[in-house]
N, C-alpha and C positions, 0 to 999 in steps of 0.2 A: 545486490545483483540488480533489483529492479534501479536506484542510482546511476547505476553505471550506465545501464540501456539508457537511461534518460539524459543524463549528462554529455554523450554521442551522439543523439541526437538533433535536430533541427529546434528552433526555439517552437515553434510551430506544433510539432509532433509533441514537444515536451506538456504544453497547455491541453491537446487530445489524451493524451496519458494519464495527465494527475491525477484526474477525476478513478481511473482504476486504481492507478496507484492507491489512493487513499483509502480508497474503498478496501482494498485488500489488507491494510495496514490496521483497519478499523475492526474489520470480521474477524483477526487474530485477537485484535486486544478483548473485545467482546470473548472469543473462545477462552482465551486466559481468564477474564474476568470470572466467565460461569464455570469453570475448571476453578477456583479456589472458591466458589459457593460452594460445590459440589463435596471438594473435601474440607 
């Protein structure tokens, strides 16, 4: 989903973005990550 938003948009908008993008993409792997400490 977030891909798509960014691939429609402006090369401009895409460089403002990433920075959430990643971010977002990084606090999942983190949750997963401490979700199999957990179990």
């Amino acid at each position: 989903m977030y891909t798509f938003i960014t691939f429609s948009e402006s090369a401009e908008t895409k460089r403002e973005k990433l920075p959430e993008i990643m971010h977002i993409f990084l606090l999942r792997e983190n949750y997963y990550t401490n979700l199999d400490r957990v179990l």
